[in-house]
Residue frames relative to the residue before (quaternion, step in Angstrom):
aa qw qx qy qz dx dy dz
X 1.0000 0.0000 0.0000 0.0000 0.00 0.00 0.00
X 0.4620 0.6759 -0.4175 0.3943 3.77 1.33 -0.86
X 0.7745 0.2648 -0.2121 0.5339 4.06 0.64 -0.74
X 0.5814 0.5605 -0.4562 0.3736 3.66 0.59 1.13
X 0.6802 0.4024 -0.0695 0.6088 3.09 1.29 -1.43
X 0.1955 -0.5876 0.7212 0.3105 3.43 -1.41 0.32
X 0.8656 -0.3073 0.1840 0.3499 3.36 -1.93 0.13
X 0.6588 0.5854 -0.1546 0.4466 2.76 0.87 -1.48
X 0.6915 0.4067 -0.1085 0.5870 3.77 0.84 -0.60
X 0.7138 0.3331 -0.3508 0.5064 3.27 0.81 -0.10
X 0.4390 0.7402 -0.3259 0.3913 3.46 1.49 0.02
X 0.5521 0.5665 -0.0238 0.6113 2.80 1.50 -2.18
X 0.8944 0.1187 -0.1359 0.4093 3.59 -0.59 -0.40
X 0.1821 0.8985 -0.3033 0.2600 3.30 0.73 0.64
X 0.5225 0.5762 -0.1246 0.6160 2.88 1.64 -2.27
X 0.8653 0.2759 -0.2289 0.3503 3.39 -0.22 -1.66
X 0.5700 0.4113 -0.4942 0.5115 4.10 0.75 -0.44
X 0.7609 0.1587 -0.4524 0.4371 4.01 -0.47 -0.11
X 0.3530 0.5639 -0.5952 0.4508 4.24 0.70 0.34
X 0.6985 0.5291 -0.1338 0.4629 3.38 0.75 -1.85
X 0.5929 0.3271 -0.4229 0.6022 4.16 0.87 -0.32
X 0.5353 0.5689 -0.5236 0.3400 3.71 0.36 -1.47
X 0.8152 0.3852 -0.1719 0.3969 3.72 -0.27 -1.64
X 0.5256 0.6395 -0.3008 0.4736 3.70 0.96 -0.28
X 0.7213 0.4663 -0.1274 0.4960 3.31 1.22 -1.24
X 0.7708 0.3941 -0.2150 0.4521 2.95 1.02 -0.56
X 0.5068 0.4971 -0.3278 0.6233 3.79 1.81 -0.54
X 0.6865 0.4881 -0.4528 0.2922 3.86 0.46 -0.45
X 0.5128 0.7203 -0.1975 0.4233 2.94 1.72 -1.78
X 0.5054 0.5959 -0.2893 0.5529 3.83 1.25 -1.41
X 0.8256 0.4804 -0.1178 0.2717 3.23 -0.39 -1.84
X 0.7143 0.5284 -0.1604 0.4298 3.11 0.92 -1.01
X 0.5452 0.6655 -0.1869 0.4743 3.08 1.61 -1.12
X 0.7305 0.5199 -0.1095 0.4290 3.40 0.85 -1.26
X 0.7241 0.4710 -0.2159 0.4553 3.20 1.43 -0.97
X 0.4612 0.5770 -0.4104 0.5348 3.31 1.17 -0.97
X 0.6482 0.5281 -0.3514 0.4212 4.37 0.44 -1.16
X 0.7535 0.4448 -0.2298 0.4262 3.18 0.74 -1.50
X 0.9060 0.0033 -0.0131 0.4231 3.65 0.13 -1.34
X 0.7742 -0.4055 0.2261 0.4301 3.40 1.25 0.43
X 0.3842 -0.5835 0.5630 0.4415 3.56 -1.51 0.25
X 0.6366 0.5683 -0.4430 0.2747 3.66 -0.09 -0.65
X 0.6819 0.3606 -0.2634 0.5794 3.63 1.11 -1.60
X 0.7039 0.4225 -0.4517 0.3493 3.44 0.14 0.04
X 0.4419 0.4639 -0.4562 0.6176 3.77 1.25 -0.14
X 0.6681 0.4208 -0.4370 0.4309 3.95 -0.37 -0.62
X 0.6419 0.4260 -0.3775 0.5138 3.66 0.73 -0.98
X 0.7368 0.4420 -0.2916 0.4204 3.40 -0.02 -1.09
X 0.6319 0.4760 -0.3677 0.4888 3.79 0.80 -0.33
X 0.6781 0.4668 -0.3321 0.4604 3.50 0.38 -1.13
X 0.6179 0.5410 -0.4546 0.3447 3.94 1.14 -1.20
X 0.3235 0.7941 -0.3469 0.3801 3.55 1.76 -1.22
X 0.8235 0.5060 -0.0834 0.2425 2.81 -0.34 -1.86
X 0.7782 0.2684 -0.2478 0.5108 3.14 0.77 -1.21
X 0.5483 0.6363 -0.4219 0.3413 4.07 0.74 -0.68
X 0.5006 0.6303 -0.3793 0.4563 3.44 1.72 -0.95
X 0.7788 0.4054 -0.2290 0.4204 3.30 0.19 -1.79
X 0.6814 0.4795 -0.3163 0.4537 4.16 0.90 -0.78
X 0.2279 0.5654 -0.7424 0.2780 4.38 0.99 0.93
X 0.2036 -0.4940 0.8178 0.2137 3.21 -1.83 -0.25
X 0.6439 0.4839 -0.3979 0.4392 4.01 0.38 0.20
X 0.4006 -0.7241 0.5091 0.2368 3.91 -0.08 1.11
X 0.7296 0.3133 -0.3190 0.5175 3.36 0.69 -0.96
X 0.4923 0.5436 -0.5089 0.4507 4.12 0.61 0.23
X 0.7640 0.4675 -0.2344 0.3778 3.48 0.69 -1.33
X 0.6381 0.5273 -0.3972 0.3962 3.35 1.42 -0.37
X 0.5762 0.6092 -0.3145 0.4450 3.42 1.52 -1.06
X 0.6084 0.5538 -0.2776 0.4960 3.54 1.12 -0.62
X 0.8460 0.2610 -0.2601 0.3854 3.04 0.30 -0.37
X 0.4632 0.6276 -0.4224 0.4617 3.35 1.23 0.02
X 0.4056 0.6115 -0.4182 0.5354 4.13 1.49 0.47
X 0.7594 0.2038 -0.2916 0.5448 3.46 0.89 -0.22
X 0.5592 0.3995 -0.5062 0.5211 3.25 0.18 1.59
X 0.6984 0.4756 -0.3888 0.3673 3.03 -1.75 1.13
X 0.8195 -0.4679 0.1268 0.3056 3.15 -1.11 0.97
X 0.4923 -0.6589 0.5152 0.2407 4.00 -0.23 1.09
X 0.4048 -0.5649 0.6235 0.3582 4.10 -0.98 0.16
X 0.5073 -0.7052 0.4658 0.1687 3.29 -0.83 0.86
X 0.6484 -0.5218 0.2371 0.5012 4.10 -0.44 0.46
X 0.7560 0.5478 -0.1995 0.2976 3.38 1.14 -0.73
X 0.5745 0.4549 -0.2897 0.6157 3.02 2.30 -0.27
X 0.7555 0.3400 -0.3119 0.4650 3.68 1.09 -0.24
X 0.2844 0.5276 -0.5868 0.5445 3.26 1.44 1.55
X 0.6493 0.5132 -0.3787 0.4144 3.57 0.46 -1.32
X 0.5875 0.6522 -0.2643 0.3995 3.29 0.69 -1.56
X 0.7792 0.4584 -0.1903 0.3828 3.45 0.37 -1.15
X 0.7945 0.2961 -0.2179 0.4833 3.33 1.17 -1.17
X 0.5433 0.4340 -0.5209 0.4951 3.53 1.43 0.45
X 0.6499 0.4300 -0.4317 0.4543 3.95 0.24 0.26
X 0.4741 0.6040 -0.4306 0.4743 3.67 1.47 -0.08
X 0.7241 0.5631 -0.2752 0.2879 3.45 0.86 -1.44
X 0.5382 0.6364 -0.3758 0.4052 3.36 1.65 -1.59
């Protein structure tokens, strides 16, 4: 948000963008809840990944889209962390 607003505007709208996270947190927190009930943790990771995916590819800032994509690079979790991995999403 720092490269949208000048100071002065970011001064001014302040109140209403962390009002505007505050309620967000708490409707996602909701939302999320429900889904996990309704269609699961797994389909909801696949949704939530794929939503991921595409918000990456839809910046209009070149230097956003590079920073984004530099997330798909780098070292893989090794078998022993995508055992852990596995048997802590088993528990949920």
């Amino acid at each position: 948000m720092a490269d949208l607003f000048t100071n002065e505007q970011a001064r001014r709208l302040f109140g209403l963008i962390a009002a505007g996270g505050s309620a967000g947190a708490v409707a996602g927190s909701a939302l999320t809840a429900a889904l996990v009930v309704r269609i699961g943790v797994t389909n909801l990771l696949l949704i939530s990944h794929t939503a991921c995916t595409c918000v990456i590819l839809a910046t209009t800032k070149p230097k956003h889209l590079a920073d984004n994509l530099g997330a798909a690079y780098g070292h893989l979790p090794d078998a022993k962390t995508r055992r852990r991995m596995a048997e802590f999403m088993a528990q949920l």
